[in-house]
N, C-alpha and C positions, 0 to 999 in steps of 0.2 A: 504493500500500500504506500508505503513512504516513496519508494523508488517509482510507481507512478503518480505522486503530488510531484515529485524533482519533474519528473517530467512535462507534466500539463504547465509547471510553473515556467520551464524554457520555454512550450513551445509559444507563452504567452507574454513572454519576452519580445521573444524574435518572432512572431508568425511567419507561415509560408506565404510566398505571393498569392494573391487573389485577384481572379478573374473578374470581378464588377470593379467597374467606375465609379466612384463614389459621385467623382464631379458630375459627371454623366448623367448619372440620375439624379442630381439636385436640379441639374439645368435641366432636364427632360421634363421634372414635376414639377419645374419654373414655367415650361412653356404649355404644359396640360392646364395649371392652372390660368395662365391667359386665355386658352380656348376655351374653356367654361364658360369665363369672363364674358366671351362675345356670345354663345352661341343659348338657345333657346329659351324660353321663357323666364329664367333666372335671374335674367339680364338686369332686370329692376331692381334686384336687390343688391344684384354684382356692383352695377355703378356707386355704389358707394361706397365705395375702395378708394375708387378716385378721389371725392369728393374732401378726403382726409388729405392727398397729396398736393394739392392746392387751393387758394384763398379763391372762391366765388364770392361774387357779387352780386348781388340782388338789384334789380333793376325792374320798375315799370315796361307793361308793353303800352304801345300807342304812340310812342312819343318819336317813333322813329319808322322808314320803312327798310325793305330787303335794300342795302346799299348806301343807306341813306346817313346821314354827322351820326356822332357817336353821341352816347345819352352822356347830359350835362353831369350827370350823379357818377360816372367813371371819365375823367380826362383821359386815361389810357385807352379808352374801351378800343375796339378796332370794327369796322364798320359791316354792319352783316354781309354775307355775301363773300366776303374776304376774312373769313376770323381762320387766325391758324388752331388746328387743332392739338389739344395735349392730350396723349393716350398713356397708360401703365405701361413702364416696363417689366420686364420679367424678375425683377427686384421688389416690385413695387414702387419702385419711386417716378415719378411725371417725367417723363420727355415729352419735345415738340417733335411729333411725329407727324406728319399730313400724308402719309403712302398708305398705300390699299392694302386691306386686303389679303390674305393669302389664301381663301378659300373662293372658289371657283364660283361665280353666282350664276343661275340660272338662266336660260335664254329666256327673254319677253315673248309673249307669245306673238306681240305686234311689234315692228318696230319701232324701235324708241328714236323721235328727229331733233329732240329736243340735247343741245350740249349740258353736259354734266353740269359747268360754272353757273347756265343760264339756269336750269332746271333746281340747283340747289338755292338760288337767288328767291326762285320765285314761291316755290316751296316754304322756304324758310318766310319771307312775304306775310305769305298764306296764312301759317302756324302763329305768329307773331301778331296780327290781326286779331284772330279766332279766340286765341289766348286773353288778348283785352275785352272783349266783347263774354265770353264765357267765365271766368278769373277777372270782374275787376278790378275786385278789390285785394287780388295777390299780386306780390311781384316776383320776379324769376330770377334762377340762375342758370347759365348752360356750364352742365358739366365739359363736354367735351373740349369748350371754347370758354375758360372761364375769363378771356379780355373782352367776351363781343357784344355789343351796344344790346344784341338780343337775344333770339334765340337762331343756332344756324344749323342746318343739318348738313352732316358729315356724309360722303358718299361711299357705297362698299365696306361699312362695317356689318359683317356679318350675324344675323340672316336678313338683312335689310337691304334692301339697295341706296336708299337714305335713311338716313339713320339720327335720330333727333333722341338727348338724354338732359333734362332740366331737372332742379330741385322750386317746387313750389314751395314760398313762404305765403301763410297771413295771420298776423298777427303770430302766437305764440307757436303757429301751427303747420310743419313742415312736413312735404312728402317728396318723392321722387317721382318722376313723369318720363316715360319711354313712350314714344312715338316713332314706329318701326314702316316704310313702304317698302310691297313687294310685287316682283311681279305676278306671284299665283301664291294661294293660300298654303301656308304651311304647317298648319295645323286646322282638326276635324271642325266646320262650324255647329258640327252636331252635341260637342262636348258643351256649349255652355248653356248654363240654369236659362237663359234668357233669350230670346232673337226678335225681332221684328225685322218685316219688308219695306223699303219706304216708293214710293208712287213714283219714282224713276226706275226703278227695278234694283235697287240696293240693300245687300242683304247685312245685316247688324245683328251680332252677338255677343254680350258680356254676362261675366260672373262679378260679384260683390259679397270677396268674405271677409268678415271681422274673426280674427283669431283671438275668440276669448281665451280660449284654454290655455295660449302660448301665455308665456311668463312675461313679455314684454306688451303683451297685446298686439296691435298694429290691425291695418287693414290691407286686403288687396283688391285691387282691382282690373279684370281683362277685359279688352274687349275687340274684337274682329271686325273690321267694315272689308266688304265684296262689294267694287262696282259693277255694272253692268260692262264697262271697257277693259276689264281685267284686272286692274290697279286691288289692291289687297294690303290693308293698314292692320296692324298689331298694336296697341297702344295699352301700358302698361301702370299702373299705378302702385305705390308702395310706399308705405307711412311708420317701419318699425325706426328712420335715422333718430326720432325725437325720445326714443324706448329705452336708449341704450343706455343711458343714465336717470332717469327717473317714469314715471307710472307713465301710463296709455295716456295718449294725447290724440284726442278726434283728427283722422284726416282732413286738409284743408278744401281736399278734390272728391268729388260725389260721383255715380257711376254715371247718374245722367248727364255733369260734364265730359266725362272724359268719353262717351258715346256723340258728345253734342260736338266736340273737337274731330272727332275723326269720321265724322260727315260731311265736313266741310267740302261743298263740291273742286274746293280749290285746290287740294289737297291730293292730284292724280298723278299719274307720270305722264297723261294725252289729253295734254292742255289745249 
């Protein structure tokens, strides 16, 4: 017995070489947990990762359009249309990243004539509009873009073709906002509690849970718009960022807003 303790005690001196990476797999489950990050329903919760890696601003909509001076409340802001994007690195920590992309996006079923710069301009327009009229009495921050006068969508973050991620404030009361265009549905419209048709032939379906039981509370909210031209929004709500240090705090976004936003006819890829 003694003479195998000498022994397990060398060989845990000197170990043999070993076949795994150690680095390998920290960067491997560096780069798995960015894909998470982007990809399916999660995504509203994921954005709040970022939100810790840099300072957002909270700003009014209405006071500005797609393109148009930066809001007087940020002298830096940068003017919608043109806001650069900050994405996570695989550390966690913010870089300015503006490149696409690595996951391969689906063909449109129509062609798309509209340029990427013009189409995120007017888009973002759009969303920016809808938001003051729906959300008066909130103001915004874009995650992604936390210098831009508004709100701006990103193009080719995955599963979106534009890609739109804000934090709703009002008053005491803060959520997160994912605003997803695609070109064909990626999830069943059959799974939500809820649907209606609307008299252009536009099909709308959300759920609206409050997680009581959860220990932090929070709420969520999905919801699906199908136009009749193909265009497919995913729009996302999430209210646990305000949970994380003290009791449940009512979301500031309702389900009929965030269905009232992603009907907005403006809001297509065939404009």
């Amino acid at each position: 017995m003694e003479h195998l303790s000498e022994t397990l005690r060398a060989a845990a001196a000197d170990p043999p070489p070993s076949g795994i990476d150690l680095d390998r797999l920290i960067a491997g489950e560096r780069r798995a947990r960015q894909r998470r990050w982007l990809i399916g329903p999660a995504v509203a919760v994921a954005v709040l990762a970022i939100a810790g890696t840099v300072t957002l601003t909270f700003r009014s909509p209405g006071s500005h359009g797609a393109g148009g001076p930066p809001s007087s409340s940020g002298p830096t802001a940068e003017p919608v249309g043109r806001c650069t994007a900050v994405r996570p690195s695989p550390t966690g920590e913010s870089t300015v990243d503006p490149g696409k992309a690595t996951t391969t996006a689906p063909v449109p079923p129509t062609a798309l004539t509209e340029p990427e710069g013009a189409a995120i301009a007017r888009l973002s327009g759009v969303l920016n509009a809808r938001l003051a009229t729906v959300l008066p009495n909130a103001s915004f921050a874009d995650v992604i873009h936390p210098n831009c006068a508004g709100i701006q969508f990103a193009g080719d973050i995955y599963p979106g073709r534009y890609y739109a991620s804000l934090q709703v404030k009002e008053g005491e009361r803060l959520a997160t906002l994912v605003v997803m265009i695609h070109y064909r549905p990626f999830v069943d419209m059959n799974v939500y509690q809820n649907s209606r048709s609307l008299p252009d032939g536009t099909e709308v379906g959300w759920n609206d849970e409050s997680r009581v039981g959860n220990v932090k509370g929070g709420r969520d909210i999905q919801a699906s718009v199908l136009r009749p031209d193909g265009t497919f929004l995913t729009l996302l709500s999430h209210n646990d960022l305000m949970m994380a240090t003290g009791p449940s705090v009512p979301s500031p976004v309702t389900a009929e807003q965030v269905v009232a936003l992603g009907t907005d006819p403006g809001l297509t890829l065939y404009p």
